[in-house]
N, C-alpha and C positions, 0 to 999 in steps of 0.2 A: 141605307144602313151598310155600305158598301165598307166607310173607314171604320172598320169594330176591333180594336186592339187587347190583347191579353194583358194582364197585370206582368207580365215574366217581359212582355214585350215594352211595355212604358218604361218599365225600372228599367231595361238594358237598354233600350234607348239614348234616356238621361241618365244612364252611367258612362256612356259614349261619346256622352256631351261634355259630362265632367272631366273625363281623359283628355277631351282633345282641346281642350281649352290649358293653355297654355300659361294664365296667368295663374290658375289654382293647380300649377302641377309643382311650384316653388312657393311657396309662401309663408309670411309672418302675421302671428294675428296677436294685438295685447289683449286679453284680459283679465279676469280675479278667477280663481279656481273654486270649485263649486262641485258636489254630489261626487267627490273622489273616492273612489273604492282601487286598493290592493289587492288585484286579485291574485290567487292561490298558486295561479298557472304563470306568474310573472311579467303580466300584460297590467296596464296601467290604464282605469277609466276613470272620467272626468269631463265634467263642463266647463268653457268659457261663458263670462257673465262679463255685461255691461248694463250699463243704465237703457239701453236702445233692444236689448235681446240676449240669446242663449247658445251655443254652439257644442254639440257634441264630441267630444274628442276621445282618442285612442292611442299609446302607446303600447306598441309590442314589444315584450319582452326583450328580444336581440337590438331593440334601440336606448335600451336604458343605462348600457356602458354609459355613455353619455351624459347622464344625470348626473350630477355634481351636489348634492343636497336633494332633502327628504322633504317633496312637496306637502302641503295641508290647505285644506279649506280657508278662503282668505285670500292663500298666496297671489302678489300682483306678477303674473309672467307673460313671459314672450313667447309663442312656443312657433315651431320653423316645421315647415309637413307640405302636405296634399290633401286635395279634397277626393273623395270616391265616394260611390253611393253603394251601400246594403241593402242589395237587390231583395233578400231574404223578408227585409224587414220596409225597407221601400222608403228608406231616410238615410238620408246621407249625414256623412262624418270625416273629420280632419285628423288625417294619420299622423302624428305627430313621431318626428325624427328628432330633435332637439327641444330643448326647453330652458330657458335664461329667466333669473329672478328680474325683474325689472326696479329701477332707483338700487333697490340696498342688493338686488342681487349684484351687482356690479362693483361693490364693494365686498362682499363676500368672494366673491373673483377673484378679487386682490388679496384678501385672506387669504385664499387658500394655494394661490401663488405664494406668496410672501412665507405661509406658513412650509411649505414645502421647502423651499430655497431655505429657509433657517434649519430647516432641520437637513438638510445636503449637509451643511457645511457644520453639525456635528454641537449644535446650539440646546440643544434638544437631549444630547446622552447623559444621562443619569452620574456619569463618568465624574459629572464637572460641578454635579449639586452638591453643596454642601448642608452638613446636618446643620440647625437649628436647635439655640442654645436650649437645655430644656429651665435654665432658670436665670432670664435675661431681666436685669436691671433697670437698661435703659433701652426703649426701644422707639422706635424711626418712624415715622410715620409721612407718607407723602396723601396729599387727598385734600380737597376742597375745606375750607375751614369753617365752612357753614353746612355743610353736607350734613345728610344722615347717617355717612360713614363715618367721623369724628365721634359723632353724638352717643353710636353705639360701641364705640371701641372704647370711648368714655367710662360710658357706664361698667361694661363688664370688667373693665380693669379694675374701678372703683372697688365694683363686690368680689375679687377675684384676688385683687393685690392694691391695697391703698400705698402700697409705699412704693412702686414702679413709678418710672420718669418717663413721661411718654414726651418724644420731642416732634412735634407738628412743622412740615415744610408745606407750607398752604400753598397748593398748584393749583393750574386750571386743570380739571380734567375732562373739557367739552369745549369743543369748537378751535378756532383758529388760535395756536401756538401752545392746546393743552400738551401733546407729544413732546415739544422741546423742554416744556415748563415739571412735567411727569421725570424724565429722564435727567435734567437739573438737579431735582429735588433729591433723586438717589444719588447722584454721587456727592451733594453736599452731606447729606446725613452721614454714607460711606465715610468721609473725611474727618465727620464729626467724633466717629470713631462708639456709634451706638452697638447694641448687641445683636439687633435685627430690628427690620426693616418692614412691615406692610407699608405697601404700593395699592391703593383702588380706590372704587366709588361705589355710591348704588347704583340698581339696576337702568335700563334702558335700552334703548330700541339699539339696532347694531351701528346709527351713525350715532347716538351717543356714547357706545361702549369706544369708538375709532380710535381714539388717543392712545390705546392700550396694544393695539395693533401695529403700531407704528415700529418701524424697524429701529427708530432711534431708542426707542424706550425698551426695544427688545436686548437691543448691544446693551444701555445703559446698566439691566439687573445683569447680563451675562457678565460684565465688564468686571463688576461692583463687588468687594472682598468680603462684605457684610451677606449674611446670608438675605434673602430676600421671599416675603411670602406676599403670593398676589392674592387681590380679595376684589375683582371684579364683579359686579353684577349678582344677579342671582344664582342658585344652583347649577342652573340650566345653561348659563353664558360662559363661554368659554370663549377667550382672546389669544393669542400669541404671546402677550405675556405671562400667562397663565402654564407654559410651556417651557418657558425659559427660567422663570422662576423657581426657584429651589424648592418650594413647597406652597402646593396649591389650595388655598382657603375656600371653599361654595360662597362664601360671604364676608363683609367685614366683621360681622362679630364673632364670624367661627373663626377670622385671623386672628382676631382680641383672644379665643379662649385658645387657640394655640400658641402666640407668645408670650402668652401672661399667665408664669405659673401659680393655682393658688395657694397666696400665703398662707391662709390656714390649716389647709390640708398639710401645706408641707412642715407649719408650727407642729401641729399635732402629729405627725411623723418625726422630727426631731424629738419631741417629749418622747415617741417611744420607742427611740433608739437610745434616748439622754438612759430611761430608764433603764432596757438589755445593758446599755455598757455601764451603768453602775452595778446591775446584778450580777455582770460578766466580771468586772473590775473587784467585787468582794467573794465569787469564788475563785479571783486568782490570788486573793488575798489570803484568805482561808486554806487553798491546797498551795502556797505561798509559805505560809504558817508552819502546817505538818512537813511539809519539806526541808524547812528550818528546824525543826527540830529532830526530824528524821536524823540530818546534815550533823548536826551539834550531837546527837550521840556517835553517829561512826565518828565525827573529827574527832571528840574524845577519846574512842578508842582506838585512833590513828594518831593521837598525841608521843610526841618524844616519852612523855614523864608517864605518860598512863604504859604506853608500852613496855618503858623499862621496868616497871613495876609489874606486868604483867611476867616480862622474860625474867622475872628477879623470880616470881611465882611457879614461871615454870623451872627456871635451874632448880629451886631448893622442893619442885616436887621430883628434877630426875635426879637428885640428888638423896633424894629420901629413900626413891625409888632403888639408888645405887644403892648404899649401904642395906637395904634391905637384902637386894637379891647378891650384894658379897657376904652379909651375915647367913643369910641359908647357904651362898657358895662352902664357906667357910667352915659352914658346921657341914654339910654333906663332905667335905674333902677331911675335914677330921674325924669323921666318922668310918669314909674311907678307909682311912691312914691307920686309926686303931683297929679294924677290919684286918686290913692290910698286917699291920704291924703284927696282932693275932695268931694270925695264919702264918707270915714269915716266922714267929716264931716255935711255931708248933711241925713247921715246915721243917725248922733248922734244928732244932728238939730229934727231931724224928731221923733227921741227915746223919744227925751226930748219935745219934744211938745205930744206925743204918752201918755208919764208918767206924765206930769206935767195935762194932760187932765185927765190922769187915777185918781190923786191924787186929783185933785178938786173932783170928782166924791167920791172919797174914803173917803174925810175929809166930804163931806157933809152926807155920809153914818153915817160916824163914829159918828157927831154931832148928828144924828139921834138918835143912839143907846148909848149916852155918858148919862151915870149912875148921874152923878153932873146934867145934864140939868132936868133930868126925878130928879131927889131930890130940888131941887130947882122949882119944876112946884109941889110940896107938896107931892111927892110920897118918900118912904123911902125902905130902901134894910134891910129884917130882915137874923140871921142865928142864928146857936148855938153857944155854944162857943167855939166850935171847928172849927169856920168858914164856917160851911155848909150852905148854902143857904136855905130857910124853903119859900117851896114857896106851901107846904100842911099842911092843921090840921092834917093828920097822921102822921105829921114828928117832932110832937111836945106829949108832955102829961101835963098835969096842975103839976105844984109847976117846971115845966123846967126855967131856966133862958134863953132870948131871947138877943141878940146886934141887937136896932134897930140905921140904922147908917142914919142919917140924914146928911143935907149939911155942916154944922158945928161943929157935932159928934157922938158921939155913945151913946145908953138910954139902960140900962139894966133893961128887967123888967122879972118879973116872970109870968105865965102862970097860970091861975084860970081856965078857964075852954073853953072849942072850943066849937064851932057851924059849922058848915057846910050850905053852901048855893048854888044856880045853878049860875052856873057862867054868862049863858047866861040870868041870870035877872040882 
């Protein structure tokens, strides 16, 4: 019992073995993927299966840059690693560094080459789609003319819009020369001069969906003046055309109910706008109405003839107005004036009794001092003969000639000689 080994010691053993073996430190193994679990910590577990056995496998997290698509149970892959053994667990497993879809992965490759480079070069911006008509006429249709896609773009147009033109360009859209036969279709419809355009088919695996992917058929909707809507596959299927095209359909009948607007909906939408704009059209008839007639009285009474007749109304009321307020002028100024007249005369009554009193008084003054009464009572008025009054002996000298003027005349005499005397004797 000399060779007795631990279990820590077997498993590092043949983990030793596994290292230094040089074929399983690079390796590719194909098979179907199986008991896939997502784990939490971003590590990737999963079996390979074949018809012969089972193989445990492992991605770590820091190698899943790498993954290019979202593995699932099923998937046929390639996956590129190392084998190592889990000592812990005493079963070994394939570290897996890479993973390749195998057949259709290798066109998904090309996809998403293909789909990148279209979108570099700006195929892809929003920039360049154009709307879709919401009430198109006549519309385009590219897609197999036996397909399931026909049948249902068919129908929901029928119950949707009986009166739409749907114009069929029957393509291949599977296998050798659908691509050229797809991107044909759109530029003759384009030319045909439709309203828009669905481009698709039903569903299918990814080499049947391929035609749709083709860079020709991507230029052809980019190209294309008509808007263009793809209706590829199912929900879930998404092509490059899908990308390029102006508006993307999950399906061909959801493209039918996007370009086929419904007629009845839109009849009965007309009926009830027909109706607002007759309701709208008879109250502008109605406040139409009162505004005419609003109109026709001011223009009446904005007329030449009404006007003059209005200013004919008002002269003969300022004119009523006039003579009224010169009849009361008239009579306050006469009444004035007999006031007036009244008083002047009571004034002048009063002046003249005033003066004729003054004047008695003044005549009997005057009679006082009247020179004829005082010549006449033997007093006489002497002067010289220059008229001066001589009413002193200094105002005279002897041999002076004197005019003594009595009541009857004047005495000239000469002057012999003066005396002087007190006048108060």
């Amino acid at each position: 019992m000399n060779n007795v080994y631990s279990v820590g010691q077997i498993n590092n053993y043949i983990r030793r073995m596994f290292q230094q073996d040089i074929l399983l430190s690079r390796v590719y193994v194909r098979g179907e993927v199986s008991n896939l679990k997502y784990h939490t910590s971003g590590h990737i577990y999963f079996s390979l299966k074949d018809e012969t056995g089972t193989l445990s496998c492992v991605m770590f997290a820091g190698n899943r840059r790498g993954l290019t698509f979202e593995m699932k149970n099923g998937d046929k892959v390639i996956c590129a690693g190392n084998f190592d053994v889990y000592t812990r667990g005493g079963n070994y497993q394939m570290y897996v560094k890479a993973i390749r879809l195998e057949g259709a992965g290798l066109l998904y490759e090309r996809y998403l080459k293909l789909k990148a480079e279209l979108e570099e070069m700006g195929m892809f911006d929003k920039a360049y789609k154009k709307p879709v008509p919401k009430y198109a006429r006549r519309i385009g249709i590219v897609t197999a003319p036996t397909g399931a896609a026909i049948r249902d773009i068919q129908n929901i147009s029928r119950r949707r819009n009986p009166y739409v033109q749907l114009i069929l360009y029957p393509a291949l859209v599977q296998g050798e020369g659908a691509a050229v036969s797809i991107a044909k279709g759109i530029e003759k419809l384009d030319e045909a001069g439709v309203d828009v355009i669905i481009a698709g088919r039903g569903g299918g695996s990814i080499e049947d969906l391929w035609a749709f992917n083709e860079e020709i058929v991507a230029r052809a909707i980019f190209n294309c003046r008509t808007p263009v809507i793809s209706a590829v596959g199912h929900e879930t299927d998404t092509t490059i055309a899908d990308f390029v095209a102006d508006l993307r359909a999950p399906t061909p009948s959801a493209a039918a109910e996007l370009a086929v607007f419904d007629y009845f909906e839109f009849a009965d939408t007309i009926a009830v706008y027909r109706r607002r704009l007759g309701q709208g059209i008879e109250r502008r008839i109605i406040k139409a109405r009162g505004d005419m007639r609003y109109y026709e009285v001011r223009l009446g009474a904005l007329s030449p003839k009404n006007r003059l007749r209005d200013r004919r109304r008002q002269l003969e009321n300022i004119e009523e107005r006039m003579r009224n307020i010169l009849k009361n002028r008239i009579g306050g100024e006469r009444m004035r004036a007999s006031d007036v007249s009244r008083r002047m005369s009571l004034m002048a009554e009063r002046t003249l009794r005033q003066r004729q009193k003054k004047y008695s008084m003044l005549v009997e003054r005057m009679r006082g001092l009247n020179p004829l009464d005082r010549l006449k009572a033997g007093f006489s008025f002497v002067s010289d003969e220059e008229g001066r009054a001589i009413t002193r002996i200094s105002g005279v000298k002897a041999g002076q000639i004197l005019n003594i003027h009595v009541t009857d005349g004047v005495i000239k005499a000469g002057v012999q000689e003066t005396s002087g005397r007190n006048i108060s004797e």
